[in-house]
N, C-alpha and C positions, 0 to 999 in steps of 0.2 A: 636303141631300145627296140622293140621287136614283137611279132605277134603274140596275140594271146591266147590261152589253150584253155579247153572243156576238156578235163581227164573223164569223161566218157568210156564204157567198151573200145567205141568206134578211135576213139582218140589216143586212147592208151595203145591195141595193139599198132595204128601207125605210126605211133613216135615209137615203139619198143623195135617195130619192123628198121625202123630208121636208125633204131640207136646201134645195130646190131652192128651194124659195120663198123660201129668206131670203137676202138679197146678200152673195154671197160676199168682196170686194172692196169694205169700206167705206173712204172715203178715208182715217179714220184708220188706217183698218188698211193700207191699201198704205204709208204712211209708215214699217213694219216693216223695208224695206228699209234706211231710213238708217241710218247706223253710230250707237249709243249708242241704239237703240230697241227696246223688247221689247214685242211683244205679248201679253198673259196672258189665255190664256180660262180663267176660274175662275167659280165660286157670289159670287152679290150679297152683299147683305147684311153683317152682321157679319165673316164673315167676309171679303170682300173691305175694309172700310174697316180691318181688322185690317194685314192683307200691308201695305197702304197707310202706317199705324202703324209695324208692326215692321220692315217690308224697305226696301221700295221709299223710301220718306225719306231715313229713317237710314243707307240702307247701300248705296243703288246712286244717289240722286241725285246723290250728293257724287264719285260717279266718272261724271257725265255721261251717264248711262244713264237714257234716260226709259223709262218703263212705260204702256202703254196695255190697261188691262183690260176686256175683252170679256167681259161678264157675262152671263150666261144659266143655265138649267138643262141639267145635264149630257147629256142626251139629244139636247137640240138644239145643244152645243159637241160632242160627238161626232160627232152626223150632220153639223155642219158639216163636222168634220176628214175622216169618211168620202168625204164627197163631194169632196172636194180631193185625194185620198190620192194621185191619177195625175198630179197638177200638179208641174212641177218645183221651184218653190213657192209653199206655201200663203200661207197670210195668218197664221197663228197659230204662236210661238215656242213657248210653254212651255203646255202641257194639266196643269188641278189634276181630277183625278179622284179614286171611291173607290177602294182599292187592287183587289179584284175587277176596275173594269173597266179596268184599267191594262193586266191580265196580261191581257186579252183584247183592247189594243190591241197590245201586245206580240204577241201569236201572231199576228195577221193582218199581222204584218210592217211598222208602220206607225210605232215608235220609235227613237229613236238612239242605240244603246251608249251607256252612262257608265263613266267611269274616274274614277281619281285625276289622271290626268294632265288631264282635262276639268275635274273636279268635287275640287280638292283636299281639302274637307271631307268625302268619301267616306270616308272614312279611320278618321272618327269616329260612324260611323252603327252602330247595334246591330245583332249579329248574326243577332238575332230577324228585322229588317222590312229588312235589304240584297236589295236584287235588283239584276241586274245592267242594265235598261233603267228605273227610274226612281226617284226618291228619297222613301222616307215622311217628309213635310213632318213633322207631328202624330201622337199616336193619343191613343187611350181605351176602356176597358172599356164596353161596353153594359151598362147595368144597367136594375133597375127603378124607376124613377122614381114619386114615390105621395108623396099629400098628409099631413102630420104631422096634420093637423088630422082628417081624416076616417079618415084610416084609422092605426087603434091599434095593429093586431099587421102590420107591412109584412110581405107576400108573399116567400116566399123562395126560389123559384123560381118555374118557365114558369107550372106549372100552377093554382099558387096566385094570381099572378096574374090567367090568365084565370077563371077561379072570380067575376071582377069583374062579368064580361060587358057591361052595358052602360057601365058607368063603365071602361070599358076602353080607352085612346088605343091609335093606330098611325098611323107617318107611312107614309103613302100609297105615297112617294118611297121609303121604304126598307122597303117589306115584308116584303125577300127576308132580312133581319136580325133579323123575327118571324120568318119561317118556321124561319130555322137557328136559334135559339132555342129552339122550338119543338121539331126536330129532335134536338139535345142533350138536351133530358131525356128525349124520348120515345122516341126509336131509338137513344141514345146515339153519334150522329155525327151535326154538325150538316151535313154531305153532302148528309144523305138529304133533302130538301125537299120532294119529290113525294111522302114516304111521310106527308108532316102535311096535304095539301091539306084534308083532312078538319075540323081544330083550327080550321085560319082558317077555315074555313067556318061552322065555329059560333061564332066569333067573331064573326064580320059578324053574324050571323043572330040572336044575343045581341043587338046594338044597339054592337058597340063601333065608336069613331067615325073615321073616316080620314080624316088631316091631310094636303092637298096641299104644306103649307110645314112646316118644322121651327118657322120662330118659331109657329106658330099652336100648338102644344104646351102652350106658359108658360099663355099665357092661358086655356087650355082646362083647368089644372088651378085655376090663379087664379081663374076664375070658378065651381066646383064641377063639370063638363061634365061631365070626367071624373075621376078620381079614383088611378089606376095608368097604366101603359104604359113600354113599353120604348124607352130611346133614352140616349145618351151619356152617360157620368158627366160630363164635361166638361159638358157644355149643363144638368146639374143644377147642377154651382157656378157656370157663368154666368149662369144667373135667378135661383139664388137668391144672390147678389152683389147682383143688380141690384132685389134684394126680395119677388122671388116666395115663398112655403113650399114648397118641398121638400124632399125627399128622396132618397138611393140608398137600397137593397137589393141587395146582391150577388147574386147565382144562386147557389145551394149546388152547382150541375151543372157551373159554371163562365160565364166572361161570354166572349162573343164581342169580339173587340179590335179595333176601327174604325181603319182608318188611310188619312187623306189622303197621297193622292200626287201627284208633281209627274215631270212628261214632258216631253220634246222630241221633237217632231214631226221625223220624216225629212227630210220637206219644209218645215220650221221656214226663214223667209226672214233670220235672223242668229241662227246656231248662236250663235257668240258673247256677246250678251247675253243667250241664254237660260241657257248653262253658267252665267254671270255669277250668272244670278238664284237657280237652284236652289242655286248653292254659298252663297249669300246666303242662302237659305233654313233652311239648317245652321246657320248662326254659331249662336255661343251666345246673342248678342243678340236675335237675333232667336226664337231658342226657346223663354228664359226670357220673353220680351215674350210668348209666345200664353200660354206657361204663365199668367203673375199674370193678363192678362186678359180670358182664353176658357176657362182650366182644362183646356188639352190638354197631355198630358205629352210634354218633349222627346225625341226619337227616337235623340238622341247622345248619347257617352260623355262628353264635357266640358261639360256644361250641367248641373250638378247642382242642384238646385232647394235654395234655402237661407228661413229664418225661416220668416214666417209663409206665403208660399207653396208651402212643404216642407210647412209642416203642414198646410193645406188642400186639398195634391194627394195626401195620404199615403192608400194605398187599405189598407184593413181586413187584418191577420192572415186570412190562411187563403183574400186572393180569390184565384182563379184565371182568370188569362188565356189564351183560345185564340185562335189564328189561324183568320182564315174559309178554308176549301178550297175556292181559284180552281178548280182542275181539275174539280173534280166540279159546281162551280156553274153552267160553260161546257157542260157537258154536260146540263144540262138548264135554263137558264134561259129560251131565247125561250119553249119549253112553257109554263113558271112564269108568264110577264111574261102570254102571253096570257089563262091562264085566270085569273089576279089579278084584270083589266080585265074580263073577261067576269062575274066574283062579282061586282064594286062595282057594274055594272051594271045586276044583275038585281037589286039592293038596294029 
């Protein structure tokens, strides 16, 4: 998962400048147009061979709808959409982004209403994560991630965490989710971002290590590299499923709540199987499939998690989940992004 964007002037001509280089019009992607074809620009990896798993098989091939997924990281499937934005249409149906930069493709005007009359499984989406231009695919609490073996008394918040310093991870991609982190214990509103530049700075400056990939994470605790760091409960019971040791720790200040979202492009070249895909996206089959295994909790009312994946996704008495705050993030994050890149830098 990966930075998040202010469609701003300033933001929009550099991801357009960025997008220019990469072909807009790949031939499978013009084959969007045919009836029963969606194009999906989403994240590689797990989780694309996942949607692949739970959706796209099981639940849209058997009604004729093929899926072509255009994988990249999120900065360059946004610069691409940015740069497309004036075309009458683009090349891409359905956009999987963080919820953050959803609400900032939303304000630059650049999404497609949803309804129940679009999106029937609207209907069933939690009150918490409904918006009205796109649908929370997934979520999961941020926690602190930290090896059972090395470390004896787990960190119980931001600070105790960083106290790690050099055994300290951070994915690269998602900084801006230490920072609000960060932000929560220290000014108690993870808003304030700009008011911690200071914390991450002594983080880098400590030795803690920055991962351009989220898989690079596993291995980095697996090998001893590092030893804490903040990132998904989900992605803790996905490696450790998959045999890694770790661990959560909840934040006693409260966890930040990550949610994958799913969008239609304005200029989306078959509204239709994209409605198709995100309402696919809801079923209960396909929810409880990320739940058993990726370890993301379902976002709707009818998908209740039962046995042993009840009990494995059951999160501790007493956590607390907060929503991240788009608005305030939008208002200062190109700031954030540059001097981020300017710290790892000077490293």
């Amino acid at each position: 998962m990966t930075d998040l964007f202010t469609p701003n002037r300033r933001r929009i001509l550099t991801l357009a400048a960025g997008a220019a280089a990469t072909p807009i019009f790949a031939p499978a992607v013009l084959r969007a147009q045919e009836p029963g074809r969606c194009v999906l620009s989403t994240w590689g990896g797990d989780y694309a061979k996942l949607l692949t798993q739970n959706i796209e098989e099981p639940l849209l091939k058997p009604k004729g709808i093929e899926v072509v997924q255009d994988a990249g990281t999120e900065p360059t499937r946004v610069a691409k959409s940015i740069a497309q934005r004036r075309l009458p249409r683009g090349s891409v149906d359905v956009i999987c982004v963080q919820a953050p930069a959803a609400y900032d493709l939303e304000d630059s005007g650049m999404l497609e209403p949803l309804d129940e009359g679009k999106i029937p499984n609207l209907k069933f989406v939690q009150p918490a994560f409904a918006t009205p231009y796109s649908i929370p695919h997934i979520y999961s609490p941020q926690v602190i991630a930290y090896s059972p073996e090395r470390v004896k008394t787990p960190p119980k918040t931001f600070d105790e965490m960083a106290a790690y310093g050099g055994k300290v991870g951070i994915l690269d991609n998602s900084y801006i989710w230490v920072a609000m982190a960060a932000a929560l214990k220290q000014q108690g509103d993870p808003g304030k971002i700009a008011e911690v530049k200071g914390t991450l700075e002594k983080l880098i400056k400590a030795g803690a290590k920055a991962y351009t990939s989220t898989e690079a994470f596993a291995p980095a605790i697996k090998s001893g590299e590092i030893d804490v760091g903040l990132v998904w409960h989900a992605r803790v019971l996905f490696w450790t499923k998959g045999g890694v040791e770790m661990k959560s720790s909840f934040p006693a200040e409260g966890c930040l709540t990550y949610v994958s979202s799913m969008c239609v492009l304005k200029n989306a070249p078959n509204k239709a199987a994209a409605f198709a895909y995100i309402n696919a996206a809801l079923d209960p089959r396909a929810q409880r499939g990320f739940a058993d295994s990726m370890g993301y909790h379902p976002t709707i009312t009818n998908a209740a998690l039962e046995g042993e994946v009840a009990t494995r996704l059951a999160l501790p008495d007493g956590a607390k989940l907060m929503p991240a705050p788009y608005p305030q993030l939008s208002a200062v994050r190109d700031d954030m992004n540059d001097w981020w890149r300017r710290l790892l830098d000077r490293r």
